[in-house]
Backbone as JSON, one array per atom type, in Angstrom:
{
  "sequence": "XXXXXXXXXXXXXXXXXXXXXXXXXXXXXXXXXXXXXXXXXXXXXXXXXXXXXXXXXXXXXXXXXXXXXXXXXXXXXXXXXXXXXXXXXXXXXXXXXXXXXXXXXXXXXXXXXXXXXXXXXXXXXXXXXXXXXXXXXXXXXXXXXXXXXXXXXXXXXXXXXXXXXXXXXXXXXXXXXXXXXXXXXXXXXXXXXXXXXXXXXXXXXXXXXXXXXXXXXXXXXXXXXXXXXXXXXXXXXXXXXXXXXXXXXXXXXXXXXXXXXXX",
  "N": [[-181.14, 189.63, 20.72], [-179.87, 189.09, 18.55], [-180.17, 191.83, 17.28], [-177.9, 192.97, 18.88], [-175.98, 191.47, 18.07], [-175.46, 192.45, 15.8], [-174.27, 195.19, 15.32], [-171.45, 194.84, 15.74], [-170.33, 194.6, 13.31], [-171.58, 196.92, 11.53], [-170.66, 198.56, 12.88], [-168.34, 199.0, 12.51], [-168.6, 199.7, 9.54], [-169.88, 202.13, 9.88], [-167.46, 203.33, 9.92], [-165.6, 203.36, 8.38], [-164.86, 205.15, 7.1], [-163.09, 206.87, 8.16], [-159.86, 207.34, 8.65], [-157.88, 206.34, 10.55], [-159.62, 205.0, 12.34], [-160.49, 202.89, 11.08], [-158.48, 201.4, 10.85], [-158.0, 200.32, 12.87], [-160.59, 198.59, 13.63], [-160.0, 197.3, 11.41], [-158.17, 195.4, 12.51], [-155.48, 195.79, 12.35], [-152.53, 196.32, 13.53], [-150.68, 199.47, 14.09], [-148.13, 200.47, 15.41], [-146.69, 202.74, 15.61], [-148.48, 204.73, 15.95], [-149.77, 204.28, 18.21], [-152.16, 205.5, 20.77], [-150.76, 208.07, 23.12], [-149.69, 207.63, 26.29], [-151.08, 205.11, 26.7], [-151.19, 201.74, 27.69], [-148.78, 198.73, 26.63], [-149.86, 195.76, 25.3], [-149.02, 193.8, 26.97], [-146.62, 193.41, 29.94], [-143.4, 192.41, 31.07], [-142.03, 191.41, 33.71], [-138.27, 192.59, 35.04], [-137.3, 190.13, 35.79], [-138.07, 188.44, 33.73], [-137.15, 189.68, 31.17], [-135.17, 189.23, 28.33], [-131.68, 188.17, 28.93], [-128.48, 189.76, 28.91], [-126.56, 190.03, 26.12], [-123.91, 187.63, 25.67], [-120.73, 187.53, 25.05], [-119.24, 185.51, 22.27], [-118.38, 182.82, 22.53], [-114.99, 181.83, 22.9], [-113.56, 180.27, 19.29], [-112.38, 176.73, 18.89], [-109.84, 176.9, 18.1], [-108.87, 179.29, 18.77], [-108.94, 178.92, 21.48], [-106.96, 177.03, 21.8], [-104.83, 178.43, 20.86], [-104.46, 179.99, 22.88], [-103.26, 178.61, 24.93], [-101.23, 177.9, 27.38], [-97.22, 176.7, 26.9], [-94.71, 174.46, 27.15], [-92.37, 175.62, 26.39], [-92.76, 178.24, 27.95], [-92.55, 177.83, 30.94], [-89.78, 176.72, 31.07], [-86.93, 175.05, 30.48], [-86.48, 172.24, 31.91], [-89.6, 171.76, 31.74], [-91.67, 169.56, 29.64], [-93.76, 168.11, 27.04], [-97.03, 166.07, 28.53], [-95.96, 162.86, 29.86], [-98.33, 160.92, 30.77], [-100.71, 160.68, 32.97], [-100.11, 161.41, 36.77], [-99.21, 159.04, 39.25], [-100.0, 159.83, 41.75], [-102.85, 160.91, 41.62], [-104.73, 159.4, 41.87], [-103.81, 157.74, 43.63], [-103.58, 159.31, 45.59], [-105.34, 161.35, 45.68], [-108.08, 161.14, 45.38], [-110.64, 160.89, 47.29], [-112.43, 161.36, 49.94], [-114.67, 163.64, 51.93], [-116.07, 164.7, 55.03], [-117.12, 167.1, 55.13], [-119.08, 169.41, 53.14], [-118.25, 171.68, 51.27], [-115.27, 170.64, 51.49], [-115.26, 168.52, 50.48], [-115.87, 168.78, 47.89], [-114.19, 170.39, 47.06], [-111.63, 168.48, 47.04], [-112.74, 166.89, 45.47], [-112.82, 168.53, 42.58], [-109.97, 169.07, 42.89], [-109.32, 166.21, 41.68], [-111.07, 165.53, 39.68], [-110.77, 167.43, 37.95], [-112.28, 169.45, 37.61], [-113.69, 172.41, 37.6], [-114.99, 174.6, 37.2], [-117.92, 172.97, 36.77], [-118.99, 170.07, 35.66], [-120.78, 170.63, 33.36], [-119.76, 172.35, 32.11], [-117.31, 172.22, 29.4], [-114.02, 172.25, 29.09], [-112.46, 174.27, 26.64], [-109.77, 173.77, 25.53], [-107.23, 172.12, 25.79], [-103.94, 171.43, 28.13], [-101.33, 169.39, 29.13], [-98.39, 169.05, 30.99], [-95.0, 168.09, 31.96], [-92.55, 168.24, 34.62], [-89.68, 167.35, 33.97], [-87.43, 167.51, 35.62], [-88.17, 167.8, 38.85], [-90.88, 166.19, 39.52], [-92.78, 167.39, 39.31], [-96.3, 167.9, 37.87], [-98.18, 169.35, 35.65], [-101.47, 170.64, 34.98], [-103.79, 172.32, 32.43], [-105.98, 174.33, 31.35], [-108.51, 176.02, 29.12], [-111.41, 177.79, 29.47], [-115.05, 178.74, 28.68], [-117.57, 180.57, 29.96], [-120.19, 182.44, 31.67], [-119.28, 185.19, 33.18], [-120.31, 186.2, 35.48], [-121.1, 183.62, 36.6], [-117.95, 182.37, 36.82], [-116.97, 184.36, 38.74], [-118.07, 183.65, 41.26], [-117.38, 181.44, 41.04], [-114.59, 181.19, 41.66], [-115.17, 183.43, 44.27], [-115.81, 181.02, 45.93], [-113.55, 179.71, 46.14], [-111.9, 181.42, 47.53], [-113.05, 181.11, 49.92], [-112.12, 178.79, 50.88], [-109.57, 178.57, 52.67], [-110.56, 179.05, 54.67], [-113.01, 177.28, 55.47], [-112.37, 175.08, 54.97], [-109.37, 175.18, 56.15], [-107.51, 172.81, 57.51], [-108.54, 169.78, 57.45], [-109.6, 166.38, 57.38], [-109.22, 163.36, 55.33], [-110.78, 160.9, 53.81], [-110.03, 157.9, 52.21], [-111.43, 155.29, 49.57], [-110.75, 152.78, 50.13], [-109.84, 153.23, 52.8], [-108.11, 154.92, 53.9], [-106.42, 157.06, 55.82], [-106.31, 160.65, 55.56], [-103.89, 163.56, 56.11], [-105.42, 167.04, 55.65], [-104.21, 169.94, 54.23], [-105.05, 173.77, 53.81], [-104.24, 176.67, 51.89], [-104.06, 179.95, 51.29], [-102.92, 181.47, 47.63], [-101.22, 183.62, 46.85], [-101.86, 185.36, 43.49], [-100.32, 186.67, 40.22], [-101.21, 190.13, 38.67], [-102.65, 190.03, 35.97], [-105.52, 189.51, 34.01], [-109.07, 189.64, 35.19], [-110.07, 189.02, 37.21], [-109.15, 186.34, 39.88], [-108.1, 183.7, 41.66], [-106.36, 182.0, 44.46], [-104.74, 178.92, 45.65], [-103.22, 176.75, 47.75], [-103.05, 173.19, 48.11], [-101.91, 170.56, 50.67], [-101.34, 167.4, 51.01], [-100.92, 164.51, 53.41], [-100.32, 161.34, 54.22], [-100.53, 157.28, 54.04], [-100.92, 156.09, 50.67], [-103.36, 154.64, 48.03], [-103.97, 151.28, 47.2], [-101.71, 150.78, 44.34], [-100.34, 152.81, 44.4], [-97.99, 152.77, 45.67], [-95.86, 154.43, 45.53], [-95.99, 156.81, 46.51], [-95.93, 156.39, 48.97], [-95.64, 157.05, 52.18], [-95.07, 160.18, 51.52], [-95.52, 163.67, 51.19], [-98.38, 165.44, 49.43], [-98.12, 167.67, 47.37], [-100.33, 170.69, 46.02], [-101.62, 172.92, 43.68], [-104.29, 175.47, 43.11], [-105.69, 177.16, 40.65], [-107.44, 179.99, 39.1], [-108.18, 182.18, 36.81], [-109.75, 184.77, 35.59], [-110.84, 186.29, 32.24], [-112.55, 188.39, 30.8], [-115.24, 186.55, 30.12], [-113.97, 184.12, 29.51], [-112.32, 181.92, 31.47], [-108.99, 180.71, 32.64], [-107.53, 177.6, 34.1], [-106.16, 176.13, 36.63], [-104.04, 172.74, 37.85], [-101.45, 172.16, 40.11], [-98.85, 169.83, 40.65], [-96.96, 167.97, 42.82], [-95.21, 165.64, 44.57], [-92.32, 166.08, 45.17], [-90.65, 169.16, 46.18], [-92.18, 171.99, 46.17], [-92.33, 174.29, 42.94], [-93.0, 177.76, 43.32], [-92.87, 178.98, 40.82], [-93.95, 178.59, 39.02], [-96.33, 178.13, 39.13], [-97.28, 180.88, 39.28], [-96.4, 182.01, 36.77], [-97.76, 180.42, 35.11], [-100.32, 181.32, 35.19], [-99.8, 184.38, 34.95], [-98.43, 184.32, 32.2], [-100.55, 183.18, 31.09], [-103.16, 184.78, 31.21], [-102.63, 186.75, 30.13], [-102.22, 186.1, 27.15], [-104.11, 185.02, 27.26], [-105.6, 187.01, 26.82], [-105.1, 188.5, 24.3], [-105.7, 186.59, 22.55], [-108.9, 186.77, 22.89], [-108.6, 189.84, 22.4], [-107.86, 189.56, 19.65], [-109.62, 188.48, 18.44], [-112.22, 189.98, 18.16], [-110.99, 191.74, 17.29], [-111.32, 190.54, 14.25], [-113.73, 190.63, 14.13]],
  "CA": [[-179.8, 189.06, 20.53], [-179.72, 189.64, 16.76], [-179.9, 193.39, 17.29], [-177.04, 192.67, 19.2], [-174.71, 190.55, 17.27], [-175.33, 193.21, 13.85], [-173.73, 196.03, 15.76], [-170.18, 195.11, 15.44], [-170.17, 195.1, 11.49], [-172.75, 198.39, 11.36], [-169.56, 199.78, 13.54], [-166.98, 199.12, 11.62], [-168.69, 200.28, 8.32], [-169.38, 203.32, 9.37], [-166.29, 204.12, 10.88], [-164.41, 203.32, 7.08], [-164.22, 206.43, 5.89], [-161.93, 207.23, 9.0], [-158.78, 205.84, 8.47], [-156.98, 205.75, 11.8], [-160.46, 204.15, 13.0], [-160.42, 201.84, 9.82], [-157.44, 200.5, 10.91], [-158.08, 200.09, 14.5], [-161.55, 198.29, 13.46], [-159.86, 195.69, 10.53], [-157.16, 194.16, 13.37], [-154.18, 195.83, 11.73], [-151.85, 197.09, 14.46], [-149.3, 200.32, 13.73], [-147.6, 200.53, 16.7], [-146.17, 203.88, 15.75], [-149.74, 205.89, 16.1], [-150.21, 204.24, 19.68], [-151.63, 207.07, 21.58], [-149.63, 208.23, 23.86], [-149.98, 206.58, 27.61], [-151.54, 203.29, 26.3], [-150.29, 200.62, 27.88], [-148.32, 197.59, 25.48], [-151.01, 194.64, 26.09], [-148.86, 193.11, 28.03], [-145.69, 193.51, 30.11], [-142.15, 191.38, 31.58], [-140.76, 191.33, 34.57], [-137.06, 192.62, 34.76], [-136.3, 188.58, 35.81], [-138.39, 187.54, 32.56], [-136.2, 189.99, 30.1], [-133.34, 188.65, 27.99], [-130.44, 188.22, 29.51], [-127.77, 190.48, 28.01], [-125.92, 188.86, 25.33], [-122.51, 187.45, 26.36], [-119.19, 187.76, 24.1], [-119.08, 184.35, 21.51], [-117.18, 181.8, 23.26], [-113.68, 180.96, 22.12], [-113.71, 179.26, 18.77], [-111.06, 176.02, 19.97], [-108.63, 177.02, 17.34], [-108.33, 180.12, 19.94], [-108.73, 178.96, 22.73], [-105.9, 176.32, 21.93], [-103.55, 179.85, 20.64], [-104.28, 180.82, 24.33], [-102.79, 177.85, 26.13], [-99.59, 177.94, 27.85], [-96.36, 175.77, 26.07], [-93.54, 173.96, 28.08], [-91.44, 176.79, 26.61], [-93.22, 178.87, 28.94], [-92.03, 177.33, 31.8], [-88.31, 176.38, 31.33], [-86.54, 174.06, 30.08], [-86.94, 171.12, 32.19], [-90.9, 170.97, 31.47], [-92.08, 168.98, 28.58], [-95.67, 167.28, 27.01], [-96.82, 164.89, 29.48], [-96.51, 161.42, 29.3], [-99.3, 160.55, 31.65], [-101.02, 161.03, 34.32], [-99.11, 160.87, 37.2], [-100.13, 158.23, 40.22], [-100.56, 160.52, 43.01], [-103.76, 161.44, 41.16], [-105.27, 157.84, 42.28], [-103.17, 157.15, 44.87], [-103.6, 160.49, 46.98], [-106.39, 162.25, 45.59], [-109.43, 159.81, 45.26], [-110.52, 160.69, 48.8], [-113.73, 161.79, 50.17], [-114.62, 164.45, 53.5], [-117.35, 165.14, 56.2], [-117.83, 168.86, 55.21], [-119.64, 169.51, 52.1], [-117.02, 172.27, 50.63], [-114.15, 170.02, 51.61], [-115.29, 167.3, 49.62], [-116.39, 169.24, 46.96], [-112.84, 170.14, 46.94], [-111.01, 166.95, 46.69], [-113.29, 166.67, 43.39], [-112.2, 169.49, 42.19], [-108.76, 168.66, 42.31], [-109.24, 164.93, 41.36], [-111.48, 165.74, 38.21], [-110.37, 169.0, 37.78], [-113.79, 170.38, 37.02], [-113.37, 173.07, 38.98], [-116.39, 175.34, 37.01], [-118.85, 171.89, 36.67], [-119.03, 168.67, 34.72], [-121.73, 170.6, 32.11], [-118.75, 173.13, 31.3], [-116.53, 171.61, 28.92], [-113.01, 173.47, 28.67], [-112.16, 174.78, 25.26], [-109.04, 173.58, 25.29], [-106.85, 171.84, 27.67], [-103.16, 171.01, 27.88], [-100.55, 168.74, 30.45], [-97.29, 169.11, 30.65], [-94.55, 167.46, 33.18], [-91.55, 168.55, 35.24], [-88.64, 166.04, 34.14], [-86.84, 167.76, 36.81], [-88.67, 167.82, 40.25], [-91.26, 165.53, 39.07], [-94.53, 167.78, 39.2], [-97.18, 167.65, 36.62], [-99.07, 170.85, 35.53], [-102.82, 170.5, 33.85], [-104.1, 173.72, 32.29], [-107.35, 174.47, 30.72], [-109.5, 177.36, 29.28], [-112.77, 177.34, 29.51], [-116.16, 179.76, 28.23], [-118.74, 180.48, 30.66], [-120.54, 183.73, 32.19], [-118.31, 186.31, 34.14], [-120.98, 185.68, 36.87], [-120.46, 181.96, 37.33], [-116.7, 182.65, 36.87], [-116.62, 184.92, 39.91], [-119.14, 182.85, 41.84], [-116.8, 179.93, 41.72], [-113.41, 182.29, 42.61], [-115.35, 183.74, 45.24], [-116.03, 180.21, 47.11], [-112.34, 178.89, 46.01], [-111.66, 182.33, 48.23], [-113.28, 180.92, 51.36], [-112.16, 177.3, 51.47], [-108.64, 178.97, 53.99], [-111.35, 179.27, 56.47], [-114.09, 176.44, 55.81], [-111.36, 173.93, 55.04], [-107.96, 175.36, 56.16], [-107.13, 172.05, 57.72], [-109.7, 168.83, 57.47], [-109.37, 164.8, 57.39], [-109.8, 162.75, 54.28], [-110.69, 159.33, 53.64], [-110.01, 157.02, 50.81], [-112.37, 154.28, 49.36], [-110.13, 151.74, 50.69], [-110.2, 153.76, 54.42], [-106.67, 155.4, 54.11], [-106.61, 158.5, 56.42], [-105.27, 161.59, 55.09], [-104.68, 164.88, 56.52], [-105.57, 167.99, 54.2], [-104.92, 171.34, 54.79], [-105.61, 174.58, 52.38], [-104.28, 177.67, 52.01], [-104.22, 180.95, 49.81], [-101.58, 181.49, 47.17], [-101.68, 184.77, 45.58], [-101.51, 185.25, 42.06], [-100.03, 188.14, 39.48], [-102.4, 190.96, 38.65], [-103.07, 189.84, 34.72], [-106.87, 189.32, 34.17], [-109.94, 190.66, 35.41], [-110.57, 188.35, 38.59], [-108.26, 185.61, 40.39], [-107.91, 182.83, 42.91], [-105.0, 180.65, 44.21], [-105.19, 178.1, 46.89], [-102.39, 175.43, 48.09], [-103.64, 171.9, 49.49], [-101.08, 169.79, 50.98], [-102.15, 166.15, 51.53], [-100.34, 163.74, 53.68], [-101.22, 160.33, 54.77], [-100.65, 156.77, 53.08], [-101.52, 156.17, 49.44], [-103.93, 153.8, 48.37], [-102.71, 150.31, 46.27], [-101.51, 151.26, 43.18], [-99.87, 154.27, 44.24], [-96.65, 152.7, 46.36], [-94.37, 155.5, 45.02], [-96.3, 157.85, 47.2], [-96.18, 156.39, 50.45], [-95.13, 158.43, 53.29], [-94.98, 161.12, 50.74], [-97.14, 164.78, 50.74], [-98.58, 165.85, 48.13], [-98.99, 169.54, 46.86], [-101.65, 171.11, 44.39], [-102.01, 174.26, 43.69], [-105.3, 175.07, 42.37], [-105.72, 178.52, 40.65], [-108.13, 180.2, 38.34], [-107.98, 183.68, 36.52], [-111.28, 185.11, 34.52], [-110.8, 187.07, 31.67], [-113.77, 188.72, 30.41], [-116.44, 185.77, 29.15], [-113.17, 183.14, 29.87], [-111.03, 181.11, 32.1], [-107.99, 179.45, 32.65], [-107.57, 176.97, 35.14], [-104.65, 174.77, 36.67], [-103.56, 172.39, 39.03], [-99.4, 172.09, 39.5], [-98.65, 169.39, 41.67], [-96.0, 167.51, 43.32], [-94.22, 165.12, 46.08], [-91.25, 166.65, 45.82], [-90.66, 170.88, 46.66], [-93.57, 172.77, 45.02], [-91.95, 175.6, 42.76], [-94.05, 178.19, 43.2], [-92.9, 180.16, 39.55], [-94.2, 177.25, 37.73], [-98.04, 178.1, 38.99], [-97.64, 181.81, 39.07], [-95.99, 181.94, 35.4], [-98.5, 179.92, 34.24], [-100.99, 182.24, 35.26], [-99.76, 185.28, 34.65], [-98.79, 184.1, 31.02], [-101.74, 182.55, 30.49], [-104.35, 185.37, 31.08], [-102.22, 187.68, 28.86], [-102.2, 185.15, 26.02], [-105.94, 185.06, 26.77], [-106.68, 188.51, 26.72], [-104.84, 188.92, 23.76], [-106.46, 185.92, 21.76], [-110.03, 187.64, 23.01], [-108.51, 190.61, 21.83], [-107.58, 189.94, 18.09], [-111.11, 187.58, 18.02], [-113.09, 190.58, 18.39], [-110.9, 193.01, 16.0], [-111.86, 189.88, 13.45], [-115.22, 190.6, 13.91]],
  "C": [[-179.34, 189.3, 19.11], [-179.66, 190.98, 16.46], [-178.04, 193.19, 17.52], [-175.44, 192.31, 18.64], [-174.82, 191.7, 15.9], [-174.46, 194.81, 13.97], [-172.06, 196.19, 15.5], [-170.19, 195.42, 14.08], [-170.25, 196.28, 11.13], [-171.29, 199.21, 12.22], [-168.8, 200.03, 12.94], [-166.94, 199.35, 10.08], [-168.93, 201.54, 8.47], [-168.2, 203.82, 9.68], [-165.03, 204.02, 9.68], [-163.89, 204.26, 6.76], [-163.35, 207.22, 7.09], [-161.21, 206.52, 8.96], [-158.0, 205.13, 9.35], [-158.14, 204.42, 12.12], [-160.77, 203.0, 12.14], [-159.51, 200.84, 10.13], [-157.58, 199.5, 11.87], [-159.25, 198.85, 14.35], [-160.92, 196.82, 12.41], [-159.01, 194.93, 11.36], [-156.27, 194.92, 12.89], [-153.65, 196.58, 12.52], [-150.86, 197.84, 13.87], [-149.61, 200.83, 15.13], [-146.92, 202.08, 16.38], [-147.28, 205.34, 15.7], [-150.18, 205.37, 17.14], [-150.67, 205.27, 20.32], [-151.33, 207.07, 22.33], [-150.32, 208.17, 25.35], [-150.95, 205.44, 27.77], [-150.35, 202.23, 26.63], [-149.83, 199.42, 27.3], [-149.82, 196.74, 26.57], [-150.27, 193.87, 26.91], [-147.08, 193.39, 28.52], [-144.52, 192.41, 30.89], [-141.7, 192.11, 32.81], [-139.59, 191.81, 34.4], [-136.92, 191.24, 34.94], [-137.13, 187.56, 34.41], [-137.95, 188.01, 31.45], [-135.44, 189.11, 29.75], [-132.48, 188.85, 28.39], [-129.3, 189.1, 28.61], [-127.39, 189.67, 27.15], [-124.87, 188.94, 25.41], [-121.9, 187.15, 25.13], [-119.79, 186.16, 23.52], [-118.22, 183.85, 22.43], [-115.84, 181.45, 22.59], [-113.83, 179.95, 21.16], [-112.27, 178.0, 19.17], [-110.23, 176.21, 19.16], [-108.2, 178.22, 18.16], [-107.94, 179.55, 20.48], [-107.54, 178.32, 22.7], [-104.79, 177.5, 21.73], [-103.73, 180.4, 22.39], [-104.01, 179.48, 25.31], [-101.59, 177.93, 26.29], [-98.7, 176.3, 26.99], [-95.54, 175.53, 27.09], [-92.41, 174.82, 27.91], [-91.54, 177.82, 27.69], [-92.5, 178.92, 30.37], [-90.59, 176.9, 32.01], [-87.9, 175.19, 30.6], [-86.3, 172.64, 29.95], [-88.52, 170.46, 31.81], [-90.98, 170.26, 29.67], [-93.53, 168.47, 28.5], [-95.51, 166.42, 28.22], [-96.52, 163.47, 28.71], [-97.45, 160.21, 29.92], [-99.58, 160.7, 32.73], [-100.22, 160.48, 35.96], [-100.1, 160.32, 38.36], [-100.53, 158.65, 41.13], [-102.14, 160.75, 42.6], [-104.79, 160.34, 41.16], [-105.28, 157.68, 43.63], [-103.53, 157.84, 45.62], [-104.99, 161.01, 47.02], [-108.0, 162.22, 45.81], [-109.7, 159.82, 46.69], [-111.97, 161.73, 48.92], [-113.51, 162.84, 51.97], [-115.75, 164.58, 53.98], [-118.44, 166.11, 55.47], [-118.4, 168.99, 53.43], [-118.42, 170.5, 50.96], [-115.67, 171.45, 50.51], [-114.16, 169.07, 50.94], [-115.48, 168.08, 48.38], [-114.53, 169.72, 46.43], [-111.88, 169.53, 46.84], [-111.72, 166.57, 45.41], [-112.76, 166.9, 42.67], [-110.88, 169.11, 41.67], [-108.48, 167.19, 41.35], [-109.8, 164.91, 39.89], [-110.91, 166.63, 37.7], [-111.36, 169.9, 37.04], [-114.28, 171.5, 37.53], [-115.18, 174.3, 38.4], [-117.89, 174.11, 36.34], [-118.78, 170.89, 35.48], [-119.49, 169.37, 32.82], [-120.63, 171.48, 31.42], [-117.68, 172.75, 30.94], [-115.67, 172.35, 28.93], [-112.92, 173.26, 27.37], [-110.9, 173.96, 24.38], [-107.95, 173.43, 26.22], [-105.33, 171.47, 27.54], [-101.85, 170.47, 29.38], [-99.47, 168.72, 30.01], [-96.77, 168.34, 32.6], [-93.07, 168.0, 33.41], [-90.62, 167.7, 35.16], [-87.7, 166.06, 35.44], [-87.12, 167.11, 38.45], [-89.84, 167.05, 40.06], [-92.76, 165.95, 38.51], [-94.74, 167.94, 37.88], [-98.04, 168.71, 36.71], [-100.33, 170.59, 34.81], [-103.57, 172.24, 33.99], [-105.19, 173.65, 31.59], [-108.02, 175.84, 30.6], [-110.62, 177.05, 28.87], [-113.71, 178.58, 29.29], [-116.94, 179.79, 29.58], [-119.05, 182.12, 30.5], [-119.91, 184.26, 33.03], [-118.97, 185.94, 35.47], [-120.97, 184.68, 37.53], [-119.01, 182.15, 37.55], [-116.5, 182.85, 38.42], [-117.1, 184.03, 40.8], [-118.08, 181.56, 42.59], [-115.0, 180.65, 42.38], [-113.62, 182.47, 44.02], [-115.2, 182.37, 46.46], [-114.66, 179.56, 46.87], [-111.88, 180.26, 47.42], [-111.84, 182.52, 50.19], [-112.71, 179.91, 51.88], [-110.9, 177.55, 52.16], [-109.11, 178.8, 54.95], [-111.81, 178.58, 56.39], [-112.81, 175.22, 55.92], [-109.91, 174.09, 54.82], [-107.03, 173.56, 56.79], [-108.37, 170.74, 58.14], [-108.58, 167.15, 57.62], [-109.91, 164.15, 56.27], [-109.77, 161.36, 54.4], [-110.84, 158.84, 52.56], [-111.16, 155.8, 50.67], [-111.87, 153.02, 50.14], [-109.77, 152.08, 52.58], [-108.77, 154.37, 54.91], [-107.34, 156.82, 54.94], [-105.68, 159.89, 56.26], [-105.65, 163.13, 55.45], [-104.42, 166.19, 55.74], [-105.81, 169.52, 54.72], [-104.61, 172.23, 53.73], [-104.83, 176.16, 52.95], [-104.07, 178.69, 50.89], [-103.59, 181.25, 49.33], [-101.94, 182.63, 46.48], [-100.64, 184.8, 44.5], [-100.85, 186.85, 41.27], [-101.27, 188.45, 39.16], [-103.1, 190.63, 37.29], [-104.84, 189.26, 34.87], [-107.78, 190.0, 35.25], [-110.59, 190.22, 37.15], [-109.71, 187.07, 38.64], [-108.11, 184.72, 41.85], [-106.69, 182.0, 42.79], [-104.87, 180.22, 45.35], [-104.06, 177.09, 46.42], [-102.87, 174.25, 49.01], [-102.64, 171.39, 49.61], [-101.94, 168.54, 51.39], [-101.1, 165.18, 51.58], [-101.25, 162.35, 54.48], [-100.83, 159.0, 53.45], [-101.84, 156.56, 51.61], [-102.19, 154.74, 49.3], [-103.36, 152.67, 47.54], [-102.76, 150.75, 45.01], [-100.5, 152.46, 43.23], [-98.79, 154.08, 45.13], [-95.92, 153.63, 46.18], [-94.83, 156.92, 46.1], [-96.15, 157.61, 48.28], [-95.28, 157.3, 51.32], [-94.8, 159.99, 52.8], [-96.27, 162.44, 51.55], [-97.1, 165.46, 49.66], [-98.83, 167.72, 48.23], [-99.36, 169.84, 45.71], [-101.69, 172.05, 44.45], [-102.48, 174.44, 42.53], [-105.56, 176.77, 42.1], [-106.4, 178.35, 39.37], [-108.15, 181.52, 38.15], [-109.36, 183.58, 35.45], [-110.66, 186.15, 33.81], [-111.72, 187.47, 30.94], [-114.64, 187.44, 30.58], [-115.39, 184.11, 29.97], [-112.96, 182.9, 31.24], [-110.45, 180.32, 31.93], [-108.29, 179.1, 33.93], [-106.88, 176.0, 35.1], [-104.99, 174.17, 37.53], [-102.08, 172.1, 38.91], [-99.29, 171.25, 41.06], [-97.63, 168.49, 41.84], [-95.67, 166.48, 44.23], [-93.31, 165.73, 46.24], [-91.48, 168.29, 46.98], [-91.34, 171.63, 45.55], [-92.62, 174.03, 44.79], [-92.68, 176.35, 42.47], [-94.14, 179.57, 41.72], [-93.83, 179.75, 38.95], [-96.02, 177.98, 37.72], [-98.22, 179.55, 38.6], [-97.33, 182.52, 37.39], [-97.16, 181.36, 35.03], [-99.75, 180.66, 34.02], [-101.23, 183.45, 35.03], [-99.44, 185.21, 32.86], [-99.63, 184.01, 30.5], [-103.11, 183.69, 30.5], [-103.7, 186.52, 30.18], [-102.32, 187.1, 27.56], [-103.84, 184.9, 25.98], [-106.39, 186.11, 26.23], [-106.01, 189.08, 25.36], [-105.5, 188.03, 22.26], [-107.59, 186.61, 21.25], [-109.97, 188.55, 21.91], [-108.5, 190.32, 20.2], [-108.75, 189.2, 17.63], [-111.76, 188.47, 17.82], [-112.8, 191.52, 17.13], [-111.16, 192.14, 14.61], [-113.26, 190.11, 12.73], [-116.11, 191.25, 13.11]]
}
C-alpha cells in the first residue's frame, strides 16, 4: 500500500520537465490545448441552457410615453373620475366552465396576463358623452406568454360564445362572447366583445335591466403589451377600442424604438 500511495508524486516529478504534462499533473486547466474530441466534463440539456435574453422591460417613464391620452380619442373623453358601478354591479359574477370564469376575472380585475405581472403603466379615462369608461395598460412580459394568452382570448367565441353567470348574491346573468377584430399595428392581436345582461347586484341600481358591453383586447409588441377594456350600458362605439389600439401599439413600438437607439 505504501508502494502504492508514492506513485502519484514519483509521476508527476518526472513528468516536470514536460510542460503540457506539467500542467495537466499540477490541476491547472487551459482549455485552449484540449485535445481535440475530449469531451467538456460535463454537459446540459437544451431544457437546462439559458434562456435567451429578453429585451429590458420598459423603464415606467416609457412605458407611461406609450399610453394612450383622452386627446386620442375625441373630445368628449376625459381622465376618469372613478370607477364606474357596472364594474360591481355586473361584473362580480362567477361560471360553471373553467375558461368562462376565468373570463369574468379577467374583465373584473383586468389581469388579463396574471396577478404576478404588474403593468408598467396604466391609465382610465371616461366617455362624458355615452357614458363608457376605457382602462388601458402596458405591460412587460415574454413574447411567449404574450401569445399564449392571445391565443386562448382567441378561443373563448367557441368555449364561451354564450354561457350563464352568477353573482355572489345569486343574480343570473346571461353572457355571451364574441370576436372583434383589431387594426394591423403590432406584432400579434386579440379582440373579443362580451355582452352581459341580467339584473345588477345592490349597489349597482343604475344598471338594472341594463346590458353591459366590454370589449377586451390585447396587442403584443415585441417584449410588450397593451391591454384594454372599453365598456358601456349605453351603444358600444366601436372607434373608441379600435383607436385605442391601433394608436397605442404605434406609440409602443415607437417608445421601444427610441429605448433601444438610447442604448
Amino acid at each position: 500500500m505504501q508502494h502504492a500511495a508514492a506513485r502519484p508524486p514519483l509521476a508527476c516529478a518526472l513528468s516536470a520537465a514536460l510542460a503540457l504534462t506539467a500542467a495537466g499533473c499540477a490541476g491547472g486547466e487551459r482549455h485552449g490545448d484540449r485535445p481535440t474530441g475530449t469531451a467538456p466534463a460535463s454537459t446540459r440539456s437544451p431544457a437546462a441552457l439559458p434562456s435567451p435574453a429578453v429585451p429590458p422591460v420598459l423603464t415606467r417613464g416609457q412605458a407611461r410615453a406609450a399610453l394612450i391620452t383622452e386627446a386620442d380619442l375625441g373630445e368628449t373623453w376625459e381622465p376618469t373620475r372613478g370607477a364606474a358601478t357596472w364594474r360591481d354591479g355586473v361584473l362580480k359574477a362567477t361560471a360553471e366552465r373553467a375558461d368562462c370564469r376565468r373570463l369574468l376575472d379577467v374583465l373584473y380585475t383586468e389581469e388579463l396576463f396574471g396577478s404576478a405581472t404588474a403593468p408598467r403603466a396604466t391609465v382610465a379615462l371616461d366617455d362624458t358623452a355615452g357614458g363608457a369608461q376605457l382602462h388601458y395598460r402596458v405591460t412587460s412580459h415574454r413574447a411567449a406568454d404574450i401569445d399564449r394568452t392571445l391565443a386562448w382570448l382567441g378561443t373563448l367565441p367557441d368555449t364561451c360564445g354564450h354561457f350563464t353567470a352568477r353573482s355572489a348574491r345569486g343574480a343570473v346573468r346571461d353572457v355571451r362572447v364574441t370576436a372583434v377584430p383589431l387594426p394591423e399595428p403590432g406584432d400579434a392581436r386579440q379582440g373579443l366583445r362580451v355582452t352581459v345582461s341580467g339584473p345588477a347586484d345592490a349597489g349597482g341600481a343604475d344598471t338594472a335591466g341594463a346590458v353591459l358591453t366590454v370589449d377586451l383586447a390585447a396587442v403584443r409588441v415585441g417584449d410588450d403589451a397593451i391591454s384594454l377594456t372599453h365598456g358601456t350600458l349605453g351603444e358600444p362605439v366601436d372607434d373608441a377600442t379600435r383607436t385605442a389600439a391601433e394608436v397605442g401599439a404605434g406609440r409602443l413600438a415607437e417608445v421601444r424604438r427610441q429605448g433601444r437607439a438610447q442604448v
